[in-house]
TORKOL-4160 file (C-alpha; in steps of 0.2 Angstrom, whole numbers, padded with zeros to 4 digits, m for minus):
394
<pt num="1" X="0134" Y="m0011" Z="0202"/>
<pt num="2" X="0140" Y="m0016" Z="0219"/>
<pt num="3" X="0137" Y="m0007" Z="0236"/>
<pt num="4" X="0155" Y="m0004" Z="0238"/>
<pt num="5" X="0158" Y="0003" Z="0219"/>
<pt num="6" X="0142" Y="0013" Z="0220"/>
<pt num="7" X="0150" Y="0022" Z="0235"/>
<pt num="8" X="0168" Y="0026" Z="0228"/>
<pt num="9" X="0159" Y="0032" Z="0212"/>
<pt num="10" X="0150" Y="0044" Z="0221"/>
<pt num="11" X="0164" Y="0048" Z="0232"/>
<pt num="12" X="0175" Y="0054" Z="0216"/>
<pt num="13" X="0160" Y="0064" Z="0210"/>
<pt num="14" X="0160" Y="0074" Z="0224"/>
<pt num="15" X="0178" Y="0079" Z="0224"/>
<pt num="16" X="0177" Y="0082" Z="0207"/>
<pt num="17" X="0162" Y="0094" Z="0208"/>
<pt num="18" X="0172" Y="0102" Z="0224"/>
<pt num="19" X="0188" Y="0105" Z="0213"/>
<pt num="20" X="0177" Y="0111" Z="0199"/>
<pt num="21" X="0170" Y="0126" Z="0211"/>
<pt num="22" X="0188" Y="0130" Z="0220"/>
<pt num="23" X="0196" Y="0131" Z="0205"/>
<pt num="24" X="0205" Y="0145" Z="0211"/>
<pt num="25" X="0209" Y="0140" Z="0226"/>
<pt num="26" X="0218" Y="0124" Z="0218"/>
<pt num="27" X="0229" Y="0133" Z="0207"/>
<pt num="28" X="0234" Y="0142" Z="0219"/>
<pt num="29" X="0239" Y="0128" Z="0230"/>
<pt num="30" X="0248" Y="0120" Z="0216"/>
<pt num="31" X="0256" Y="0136" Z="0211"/>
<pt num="32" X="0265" Y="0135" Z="0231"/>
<pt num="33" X="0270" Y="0118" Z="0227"/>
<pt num="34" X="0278" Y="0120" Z="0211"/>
<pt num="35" X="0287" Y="0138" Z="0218"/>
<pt num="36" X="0292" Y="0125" Z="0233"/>
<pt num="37" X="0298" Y="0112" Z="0223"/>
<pt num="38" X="0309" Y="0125" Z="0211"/>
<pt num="39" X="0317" Y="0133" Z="0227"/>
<pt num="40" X="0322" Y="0114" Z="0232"/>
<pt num="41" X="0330" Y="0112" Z="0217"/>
<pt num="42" X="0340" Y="0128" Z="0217"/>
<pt num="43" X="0347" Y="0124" Z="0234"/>
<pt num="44" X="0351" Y="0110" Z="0231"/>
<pt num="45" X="0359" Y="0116" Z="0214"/>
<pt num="46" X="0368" Y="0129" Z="0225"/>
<pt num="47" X="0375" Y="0118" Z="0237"/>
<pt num="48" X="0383" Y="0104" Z="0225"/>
<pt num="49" X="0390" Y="0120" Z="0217"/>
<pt num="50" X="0400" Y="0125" Z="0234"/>
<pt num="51" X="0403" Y="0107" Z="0238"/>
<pt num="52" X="0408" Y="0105" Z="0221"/>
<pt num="53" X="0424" Y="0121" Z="0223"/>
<pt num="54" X="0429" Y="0113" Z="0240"/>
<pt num="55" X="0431" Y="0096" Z="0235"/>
<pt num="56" X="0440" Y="0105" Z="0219"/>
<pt num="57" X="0451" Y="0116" Z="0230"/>
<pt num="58" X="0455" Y="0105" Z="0247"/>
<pt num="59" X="0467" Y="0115" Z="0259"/>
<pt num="60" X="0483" Y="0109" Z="0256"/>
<pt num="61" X="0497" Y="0109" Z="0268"/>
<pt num="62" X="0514" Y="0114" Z="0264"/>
<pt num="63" X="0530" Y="0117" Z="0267"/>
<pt num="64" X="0548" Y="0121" Z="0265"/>
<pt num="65" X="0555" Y="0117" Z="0247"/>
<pt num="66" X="0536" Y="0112" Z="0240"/>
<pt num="67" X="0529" Y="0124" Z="0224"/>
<pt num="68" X="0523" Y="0141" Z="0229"/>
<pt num="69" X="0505" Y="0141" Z="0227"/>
<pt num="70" X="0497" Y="0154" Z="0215"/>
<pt num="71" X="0495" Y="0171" Z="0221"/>
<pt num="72" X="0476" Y="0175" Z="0219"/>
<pt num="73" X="0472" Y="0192" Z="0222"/>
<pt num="74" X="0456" Y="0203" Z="0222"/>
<pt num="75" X="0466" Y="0220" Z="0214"/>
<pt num="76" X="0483" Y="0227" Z="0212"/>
<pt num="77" X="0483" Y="0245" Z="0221"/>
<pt num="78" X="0501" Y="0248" Z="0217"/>
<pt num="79" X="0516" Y="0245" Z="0205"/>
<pt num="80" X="0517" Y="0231" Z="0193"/>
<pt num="81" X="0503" Y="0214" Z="0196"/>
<pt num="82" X="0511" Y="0197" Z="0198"/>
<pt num="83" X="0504" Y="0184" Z="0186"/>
<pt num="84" X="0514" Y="0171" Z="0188"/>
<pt num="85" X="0532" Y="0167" Z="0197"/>
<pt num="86" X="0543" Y="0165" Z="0181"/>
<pt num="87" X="0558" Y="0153" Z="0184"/>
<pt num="88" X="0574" Y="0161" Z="0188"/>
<pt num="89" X="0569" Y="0175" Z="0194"/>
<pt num="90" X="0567" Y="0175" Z="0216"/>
<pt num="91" X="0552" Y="0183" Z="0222"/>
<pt num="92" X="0546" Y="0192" Z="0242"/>
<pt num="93" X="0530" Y="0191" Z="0246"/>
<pt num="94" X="0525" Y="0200" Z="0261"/>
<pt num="95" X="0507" Y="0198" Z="0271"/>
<pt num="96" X="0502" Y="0213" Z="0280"/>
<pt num="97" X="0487" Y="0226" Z="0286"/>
<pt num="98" X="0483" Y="0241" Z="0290"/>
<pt num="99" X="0479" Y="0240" Z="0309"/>
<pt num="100" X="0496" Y="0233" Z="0311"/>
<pt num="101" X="0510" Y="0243" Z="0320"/>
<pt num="102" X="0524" Y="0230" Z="0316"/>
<pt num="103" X="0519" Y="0228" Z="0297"/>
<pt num="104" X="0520" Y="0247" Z="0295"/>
<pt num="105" X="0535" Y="0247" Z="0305"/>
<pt num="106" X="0544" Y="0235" Z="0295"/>
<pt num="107" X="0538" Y="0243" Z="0276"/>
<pt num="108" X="0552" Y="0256" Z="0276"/>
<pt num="109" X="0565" Y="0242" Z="0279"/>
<pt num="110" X="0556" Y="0230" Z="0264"/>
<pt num="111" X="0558" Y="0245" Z="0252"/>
<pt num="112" X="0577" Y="0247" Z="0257"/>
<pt num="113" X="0576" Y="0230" Z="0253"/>
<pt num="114" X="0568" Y="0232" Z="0237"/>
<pt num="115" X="0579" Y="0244" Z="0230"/>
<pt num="116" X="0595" Y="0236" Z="0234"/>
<pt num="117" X="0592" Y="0219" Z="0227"/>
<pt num="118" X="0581" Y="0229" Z="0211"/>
<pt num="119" X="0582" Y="0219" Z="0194"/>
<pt num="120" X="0584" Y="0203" Z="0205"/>
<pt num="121" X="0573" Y="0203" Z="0219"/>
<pt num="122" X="0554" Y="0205" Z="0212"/>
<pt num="123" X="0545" Y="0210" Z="0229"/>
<pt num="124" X="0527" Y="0214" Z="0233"/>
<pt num="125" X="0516" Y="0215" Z="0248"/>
<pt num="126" X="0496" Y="0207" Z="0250"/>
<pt num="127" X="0484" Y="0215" Z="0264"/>
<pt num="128" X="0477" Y="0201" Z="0273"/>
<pt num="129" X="0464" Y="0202" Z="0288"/>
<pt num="130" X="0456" Y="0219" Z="0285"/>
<pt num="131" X="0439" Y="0213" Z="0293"/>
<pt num="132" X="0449" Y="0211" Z="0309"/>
<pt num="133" X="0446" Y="0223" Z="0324"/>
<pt num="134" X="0438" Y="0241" Z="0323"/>
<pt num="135" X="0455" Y="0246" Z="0313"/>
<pt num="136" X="0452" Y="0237" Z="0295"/>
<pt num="137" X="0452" Y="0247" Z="0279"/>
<pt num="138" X="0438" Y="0249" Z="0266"/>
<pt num="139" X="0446" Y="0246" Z="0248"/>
<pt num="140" X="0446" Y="0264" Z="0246"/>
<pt num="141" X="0454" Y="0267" Z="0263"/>
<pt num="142" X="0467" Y="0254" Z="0260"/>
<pt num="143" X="0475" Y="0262" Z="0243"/>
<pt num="144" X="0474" Y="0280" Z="0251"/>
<pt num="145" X="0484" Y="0272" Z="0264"/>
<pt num="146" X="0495" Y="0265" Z="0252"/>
<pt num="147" X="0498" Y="0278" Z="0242"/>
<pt num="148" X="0499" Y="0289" Z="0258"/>
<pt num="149" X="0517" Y="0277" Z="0262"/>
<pt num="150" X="0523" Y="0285" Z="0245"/>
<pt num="151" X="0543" Y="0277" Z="0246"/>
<pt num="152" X="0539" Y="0270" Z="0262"/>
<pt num="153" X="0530" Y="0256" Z="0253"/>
<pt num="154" X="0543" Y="0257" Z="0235"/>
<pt num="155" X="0535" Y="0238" Z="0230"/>
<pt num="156" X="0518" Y="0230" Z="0222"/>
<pt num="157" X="0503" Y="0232" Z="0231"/>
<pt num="158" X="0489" Y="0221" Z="0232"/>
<pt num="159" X="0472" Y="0216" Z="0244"/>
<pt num="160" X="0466" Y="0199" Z="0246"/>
<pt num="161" X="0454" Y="0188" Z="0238"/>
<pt num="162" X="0446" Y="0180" Z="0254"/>
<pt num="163" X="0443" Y="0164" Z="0244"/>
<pt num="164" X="0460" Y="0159" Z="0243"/>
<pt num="165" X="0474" Y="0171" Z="0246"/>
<pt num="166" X="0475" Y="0165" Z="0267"/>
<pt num="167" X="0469" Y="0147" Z="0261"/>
<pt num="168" X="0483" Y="0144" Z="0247"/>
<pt num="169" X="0496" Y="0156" Z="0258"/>
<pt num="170" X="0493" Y="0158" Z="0278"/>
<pt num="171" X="0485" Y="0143" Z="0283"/>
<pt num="172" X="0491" Y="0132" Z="0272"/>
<pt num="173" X="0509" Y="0134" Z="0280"/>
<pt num="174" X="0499" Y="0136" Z="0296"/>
<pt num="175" X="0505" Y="0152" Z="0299"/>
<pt num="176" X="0494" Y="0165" Z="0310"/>
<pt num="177" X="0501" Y="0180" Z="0313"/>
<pt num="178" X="0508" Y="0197" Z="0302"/>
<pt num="179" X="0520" Y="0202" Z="0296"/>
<pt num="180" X="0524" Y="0185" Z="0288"/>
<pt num="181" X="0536" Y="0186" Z="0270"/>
<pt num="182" X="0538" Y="0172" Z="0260"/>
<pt num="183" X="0553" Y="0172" Z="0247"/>
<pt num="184" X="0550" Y="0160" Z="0233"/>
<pt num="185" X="0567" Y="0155" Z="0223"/>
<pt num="186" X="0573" Y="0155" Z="0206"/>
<pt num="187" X="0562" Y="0135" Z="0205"/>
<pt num="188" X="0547" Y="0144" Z="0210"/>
<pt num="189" X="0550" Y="0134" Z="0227"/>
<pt num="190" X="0545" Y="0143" Z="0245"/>
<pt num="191" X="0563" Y="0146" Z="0249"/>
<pt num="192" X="0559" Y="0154" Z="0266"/>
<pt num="193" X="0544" Y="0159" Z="0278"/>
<pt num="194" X="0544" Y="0171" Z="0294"/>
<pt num="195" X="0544" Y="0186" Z="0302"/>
<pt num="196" X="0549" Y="0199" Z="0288"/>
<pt num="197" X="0560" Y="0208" Z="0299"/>
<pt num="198" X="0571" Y="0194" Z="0298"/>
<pt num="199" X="0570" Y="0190" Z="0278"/>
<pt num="200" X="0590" Y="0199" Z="0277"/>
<pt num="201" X="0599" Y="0184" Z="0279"/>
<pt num="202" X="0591" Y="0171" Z="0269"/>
<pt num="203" X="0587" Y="0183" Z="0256"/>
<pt num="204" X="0603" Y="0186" Z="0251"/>
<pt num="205" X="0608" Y="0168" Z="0253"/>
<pt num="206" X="0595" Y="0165" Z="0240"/>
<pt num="207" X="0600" Y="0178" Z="0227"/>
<pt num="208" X="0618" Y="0170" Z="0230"/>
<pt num="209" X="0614" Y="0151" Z="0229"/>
<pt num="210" X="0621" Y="0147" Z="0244"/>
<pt num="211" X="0604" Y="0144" Z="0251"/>
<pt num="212" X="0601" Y="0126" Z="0257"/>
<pt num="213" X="0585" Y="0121" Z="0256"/>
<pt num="214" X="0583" Y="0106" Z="0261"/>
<pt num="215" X="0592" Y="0110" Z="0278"/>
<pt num="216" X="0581" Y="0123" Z="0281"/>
<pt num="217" X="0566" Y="0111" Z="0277"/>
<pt num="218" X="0572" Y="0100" Z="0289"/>
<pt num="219" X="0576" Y="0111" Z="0303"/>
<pt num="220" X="0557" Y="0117" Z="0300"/>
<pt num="221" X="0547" Y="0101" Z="0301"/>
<pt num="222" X="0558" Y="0096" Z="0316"/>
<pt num="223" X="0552" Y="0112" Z="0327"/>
<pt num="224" X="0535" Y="0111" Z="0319"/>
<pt num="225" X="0533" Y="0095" Z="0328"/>
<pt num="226" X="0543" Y="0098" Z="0345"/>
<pt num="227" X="0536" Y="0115" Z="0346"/>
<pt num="228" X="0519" Y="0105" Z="0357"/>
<pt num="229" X="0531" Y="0096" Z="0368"/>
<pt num="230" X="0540" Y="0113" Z="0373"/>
<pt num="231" X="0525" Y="0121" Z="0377"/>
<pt num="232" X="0518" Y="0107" Z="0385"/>
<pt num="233" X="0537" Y="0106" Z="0396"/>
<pt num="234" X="0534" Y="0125" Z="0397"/>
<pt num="235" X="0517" Y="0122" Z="0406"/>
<pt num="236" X="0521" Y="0110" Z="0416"/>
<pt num="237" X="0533" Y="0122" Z="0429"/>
<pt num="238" X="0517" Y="0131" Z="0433"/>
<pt num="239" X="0512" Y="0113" Z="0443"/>
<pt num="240" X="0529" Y="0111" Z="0450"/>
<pt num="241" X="0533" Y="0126" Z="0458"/>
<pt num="242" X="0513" Y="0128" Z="0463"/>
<pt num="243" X="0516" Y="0115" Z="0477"/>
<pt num="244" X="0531" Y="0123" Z="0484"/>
<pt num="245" X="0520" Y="0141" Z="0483"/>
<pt num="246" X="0507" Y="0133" Z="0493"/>
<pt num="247" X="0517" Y="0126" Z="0505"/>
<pt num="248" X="0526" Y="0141" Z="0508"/>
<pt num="249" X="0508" Y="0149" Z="0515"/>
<pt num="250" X="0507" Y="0163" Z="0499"/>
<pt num="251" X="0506" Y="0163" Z="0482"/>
<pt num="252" X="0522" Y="0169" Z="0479"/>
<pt num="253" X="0540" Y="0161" Z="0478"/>
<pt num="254" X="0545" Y="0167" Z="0495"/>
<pt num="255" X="0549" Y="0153" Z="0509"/>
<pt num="256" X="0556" Y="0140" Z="0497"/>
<pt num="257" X="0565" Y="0150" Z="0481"/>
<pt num="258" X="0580" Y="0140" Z="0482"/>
<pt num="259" X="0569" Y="0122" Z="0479"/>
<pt num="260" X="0560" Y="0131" Z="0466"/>
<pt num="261" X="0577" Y="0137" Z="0457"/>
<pt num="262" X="0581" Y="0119" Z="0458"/>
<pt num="263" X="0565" Y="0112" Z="0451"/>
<pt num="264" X="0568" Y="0124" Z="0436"/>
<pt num="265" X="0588" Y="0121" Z="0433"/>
<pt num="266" X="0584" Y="0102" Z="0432"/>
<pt num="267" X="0571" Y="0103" Z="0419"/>
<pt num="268" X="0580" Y="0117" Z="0408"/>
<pt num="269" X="0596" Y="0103" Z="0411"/>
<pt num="270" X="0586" Y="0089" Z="0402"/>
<pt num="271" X="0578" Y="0102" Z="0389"/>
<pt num="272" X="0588" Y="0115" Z="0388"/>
<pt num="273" X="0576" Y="0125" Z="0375"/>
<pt num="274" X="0564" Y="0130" Z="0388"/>
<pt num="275" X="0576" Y="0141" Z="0396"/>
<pt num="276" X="0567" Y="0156" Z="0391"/>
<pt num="277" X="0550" Y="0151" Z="0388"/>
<pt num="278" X="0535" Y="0162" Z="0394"/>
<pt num="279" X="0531" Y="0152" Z="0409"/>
<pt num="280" X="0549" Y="0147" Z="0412"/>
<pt num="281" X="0557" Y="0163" Z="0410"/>
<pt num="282" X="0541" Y="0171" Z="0422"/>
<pt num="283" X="0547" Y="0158" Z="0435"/>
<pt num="284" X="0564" Y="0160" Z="0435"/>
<pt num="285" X="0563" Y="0177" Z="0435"/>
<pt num="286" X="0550" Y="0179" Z="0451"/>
<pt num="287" X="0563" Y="0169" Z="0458"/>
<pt num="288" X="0580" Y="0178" Z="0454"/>
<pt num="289" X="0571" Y="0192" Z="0459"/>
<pt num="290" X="0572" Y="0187" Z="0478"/>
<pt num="291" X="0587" Y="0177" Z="0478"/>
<pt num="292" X="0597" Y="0187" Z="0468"/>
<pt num="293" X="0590" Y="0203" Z="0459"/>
<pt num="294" X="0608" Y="0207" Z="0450"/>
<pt num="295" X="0605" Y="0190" Z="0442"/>
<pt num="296" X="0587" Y="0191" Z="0438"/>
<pt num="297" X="0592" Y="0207" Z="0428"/>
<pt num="298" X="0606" Y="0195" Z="0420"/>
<pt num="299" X="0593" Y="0184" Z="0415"/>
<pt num="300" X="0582" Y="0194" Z="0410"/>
<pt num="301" X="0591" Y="0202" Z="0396"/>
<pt num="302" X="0596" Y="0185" Z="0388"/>
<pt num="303" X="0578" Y="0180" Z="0388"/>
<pt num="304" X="0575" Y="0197" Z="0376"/>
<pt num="305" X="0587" Y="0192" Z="0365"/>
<pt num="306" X="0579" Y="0173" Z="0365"/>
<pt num="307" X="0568" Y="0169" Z="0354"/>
<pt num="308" X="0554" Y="0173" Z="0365"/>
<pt num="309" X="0558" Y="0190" Z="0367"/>
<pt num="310" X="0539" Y="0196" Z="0363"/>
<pt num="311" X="0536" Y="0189" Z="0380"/>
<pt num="312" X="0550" Y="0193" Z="0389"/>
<pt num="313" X="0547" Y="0212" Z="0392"/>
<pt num="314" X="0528" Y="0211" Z="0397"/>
<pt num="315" X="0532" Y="0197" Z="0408"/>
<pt num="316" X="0547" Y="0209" Z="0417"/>
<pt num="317" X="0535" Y="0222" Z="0420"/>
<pt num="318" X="0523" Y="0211" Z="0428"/>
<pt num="319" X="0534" Y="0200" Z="0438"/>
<pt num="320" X="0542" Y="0218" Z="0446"/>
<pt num="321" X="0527" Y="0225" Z="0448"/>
<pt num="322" X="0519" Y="0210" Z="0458"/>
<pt num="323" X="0534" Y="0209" Z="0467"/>
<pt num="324" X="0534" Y="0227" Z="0475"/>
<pt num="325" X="0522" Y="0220" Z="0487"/>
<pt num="326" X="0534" Y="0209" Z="0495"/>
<pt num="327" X="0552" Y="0215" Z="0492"/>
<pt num="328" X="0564" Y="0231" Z="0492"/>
<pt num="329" X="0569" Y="0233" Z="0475"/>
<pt num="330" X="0586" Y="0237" Z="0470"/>
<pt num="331" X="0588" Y="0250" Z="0459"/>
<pt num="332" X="0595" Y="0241" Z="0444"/>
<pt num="333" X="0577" Y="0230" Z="0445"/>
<pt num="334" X="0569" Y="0248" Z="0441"/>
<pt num="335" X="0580" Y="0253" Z="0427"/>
<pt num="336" X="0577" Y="0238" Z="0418"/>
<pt num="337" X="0562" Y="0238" Z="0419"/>
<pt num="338" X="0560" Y="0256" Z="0411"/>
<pt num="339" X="0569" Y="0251" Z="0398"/>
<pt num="340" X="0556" Y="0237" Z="0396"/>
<pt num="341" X="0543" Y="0251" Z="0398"/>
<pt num="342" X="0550" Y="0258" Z="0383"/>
<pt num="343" X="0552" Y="0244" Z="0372"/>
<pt num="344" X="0531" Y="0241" Z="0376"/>
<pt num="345" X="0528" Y="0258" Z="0370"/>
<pt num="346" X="0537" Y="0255" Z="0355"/>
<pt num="347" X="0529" Y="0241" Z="0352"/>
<pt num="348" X="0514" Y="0251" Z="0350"/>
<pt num="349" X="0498" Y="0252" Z="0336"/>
<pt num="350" X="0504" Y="0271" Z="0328"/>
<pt num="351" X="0487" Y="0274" Z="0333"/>
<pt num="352" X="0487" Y="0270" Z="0348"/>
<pt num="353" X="0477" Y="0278" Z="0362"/>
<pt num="354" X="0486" Y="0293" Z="0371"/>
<pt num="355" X="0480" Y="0290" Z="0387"/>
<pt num="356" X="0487" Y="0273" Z="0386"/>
<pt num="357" X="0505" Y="0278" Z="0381"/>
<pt num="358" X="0504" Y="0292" Z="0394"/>
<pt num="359" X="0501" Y="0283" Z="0407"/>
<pt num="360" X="0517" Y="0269" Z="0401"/>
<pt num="361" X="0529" Y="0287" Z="0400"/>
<pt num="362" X="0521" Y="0289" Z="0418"/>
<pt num="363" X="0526" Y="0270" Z="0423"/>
<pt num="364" X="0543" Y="0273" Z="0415"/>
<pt num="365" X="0548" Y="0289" Z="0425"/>
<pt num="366" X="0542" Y="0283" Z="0441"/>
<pt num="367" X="0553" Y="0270" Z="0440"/>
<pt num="368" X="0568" Y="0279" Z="0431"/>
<pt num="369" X="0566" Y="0290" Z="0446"/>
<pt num="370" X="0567" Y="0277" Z="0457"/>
<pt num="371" X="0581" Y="0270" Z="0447"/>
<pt num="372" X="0592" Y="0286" Z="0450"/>
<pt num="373" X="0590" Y="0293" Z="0433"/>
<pt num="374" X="0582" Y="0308" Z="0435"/>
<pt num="375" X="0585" Y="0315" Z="0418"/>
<pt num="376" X="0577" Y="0300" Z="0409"/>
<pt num="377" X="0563" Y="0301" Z="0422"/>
<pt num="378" X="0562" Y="0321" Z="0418"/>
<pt num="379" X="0560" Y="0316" Z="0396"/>
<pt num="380" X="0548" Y="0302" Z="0399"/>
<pt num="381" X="0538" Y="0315" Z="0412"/>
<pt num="382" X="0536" Y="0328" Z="0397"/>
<pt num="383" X="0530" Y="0314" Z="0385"/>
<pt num="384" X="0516" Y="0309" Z="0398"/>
<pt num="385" X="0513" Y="0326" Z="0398"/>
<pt num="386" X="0511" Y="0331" Z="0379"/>
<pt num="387" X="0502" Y="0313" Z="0378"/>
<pt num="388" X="0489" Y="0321" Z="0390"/>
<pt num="389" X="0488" Y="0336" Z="0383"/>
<pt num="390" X="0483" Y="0327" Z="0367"/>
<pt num="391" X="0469" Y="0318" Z="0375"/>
<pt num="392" X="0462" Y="0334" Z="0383"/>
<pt num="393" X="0459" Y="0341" Z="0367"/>
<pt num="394" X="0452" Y="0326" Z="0359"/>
């Protein structure tokens, strides 16, 4: 035998006669290995299942006119479930939580809703972001508070399935905020998304077949797309006026409103739907203020009945409120924005905190008072008050 074999013979002797005596300690080495190996292959078993649902399920987009998606919900809390949309009959299906004001607002106007068009309107609401906030509802909190609405709610009841109710629903319409209906017609077709205070009119179009579609579809895809360009248009005032600010010495519109108003006419001339957009309507607003304050409160109102009202009273309040620094408001500037005081407070969570609202009511009188009207600046005092007393005795 040669040199080199002698050596490799005694060299596999010697770990054999080293396994031999840790025999132990080997199967326990190769015991780790196999467990390893086994939990290798059940992630990886694990993640071709959950790549497996998503290339099975992709979100889809949709819009106007396509096929509703199916409704997949965890349970029914209330009323009859929803299996299926059967053809020929038109269905409301309305998003919705517990943490918000305008949802539970608007379920006392749904259930009208529901009972007028019974036997040809099926409607039902889904609770969607419970997880949001400090304000979400447990199951067992979310059907007490359901069956807390009694009539208030008179429809089907249902909570989410996470895994697809937003995904078929929400996002696949791209739609982010609640309360958002969606009416699906007698061809199982979305007929209709939006704000479901607004569901009235094309609802009863629907029922009627005078619904048109494909207009409506149109109309839809055409804002979808122009809605960047206005905001980008809307955001562009903020640069233009900033350089007549500056040169002006101070940050606000003072020293060269009138070139400012002029900036602003000519851009709501070449695109007239950014006359009341938040940074427009903030703009024109500060302006009119020191120009012509009669006219600012002109303007003002028409921007709340815009379609961006939900700005427009926030923004009066701030924009009066800044300028009390710099100018003597006339009375009128005050009562509107009181009004405006009260529409925020409105606006409010029903559990909102009292101190908040107490101090709005205070807000409010001080400037009905300043307004002239002392008897409203007499009621909104005593709510402040009862507000405060509430908080005391928290």
């Amino acid at each position: 035998m040669k040199p080199k074999f002698q050596l490799l013979t005694l060299f596999c002797m010697m770990a054999l006669g080293a396994g031999a005596q840790n025999d132990t300690s080997v199967k326990a080495k190769t015991a780790q290995i196999d467990t390893s190996l086994k939990f290798t292959e059940i992630q990886k078993d694990s993640t071709a299942r959950v790549n497996s649902v998503k290339k099975e399920e992709p979100l889809v987009t949709r819009y106007m006119g396509d096929a509703a998606p199916q409704l997949r919900v965890k349970d029914w809390i209330k009323g009859k479930p929803i299996t299926n949309f059967e053809k020929g009959e038109v269905y409301v299906i309305d998003f919705w939580a517990t943490w918000c004001g305008w949802c539970i607002k608007g379920m006392p106007h749904l259930s009208e809703l529901a009972r007028k068009y019974k036997g040809k309107v099926t409607f039902a609401a889904v609770s969607v972001w419970e997880d949001r906030g400090t304000r979400g509802a447990t199951p067992e909190k979310l059907k007490a508070f359901v069956d807390g609405m009694g009539d208030k709610m008179d429809f089907s009841v249902a909570s989410e399935d996470t895994a697809f109710t937003q995904r078929d629903w929400l996002n696949a319409f791209h739609l982010d905020y609640i309360p958002v209906s969606f009416i699906i017609d007698g061809q199982g077709r979305v007929a209709w998304t939006g704000n479901s205070a607004h569901v009235d009119t094309a609802l009863q179009k629907i029922v009627n077949n005078t619904w048109d579609i494909e207009q409506e579809s149109a109309r839809r895809k055409y804002s979808d797309s122009s809605q960047n360009y206005l905001d980008t248009l809307d955001n562009s005032v903020i640069a233009k006026t900033k350089r007549l600010q500056l040169r002006s010495g101070n940050e606000n519109l003072q020293g060269f409103t009138d070139s400012i108003l002029v900036v602003i006419n000519d851009m709501v001339k070449k695109e007239p739907k950014i006359k009341y957009t938040p940074e427009m309507a903030s703009h024109t607003f500060a302006a009119l203020l020191i120009t012509d304050p009669h006219k600012a409160c002109e303007y003002a109102t028409e921007a709340m009945a815009s379609p961006y009202a939900q700005y427009a009273y926030g923004m009066v309040i701030e924009e009066i409120n800044f300028s009390l620094r710099y100018l003597t408001t006339p009375k009128e500037v005050y009562l509107l924005g009181a009004e405006c005081y009260q529409v925020k407070i409105d606006q409010s969570e029903p559990d909102e905190d009292a101190a908040y609202l107490a101090k709005q009511y205070q807000s409010m009188a001080d400037w009905y008072r300043l307004g002239g009207d002392k008897l409203k600046a007499i009621a909104a005092d005593k709510k402040a008050l009862k507000l405060w007393e509430k908080d005391a005795d928290k």
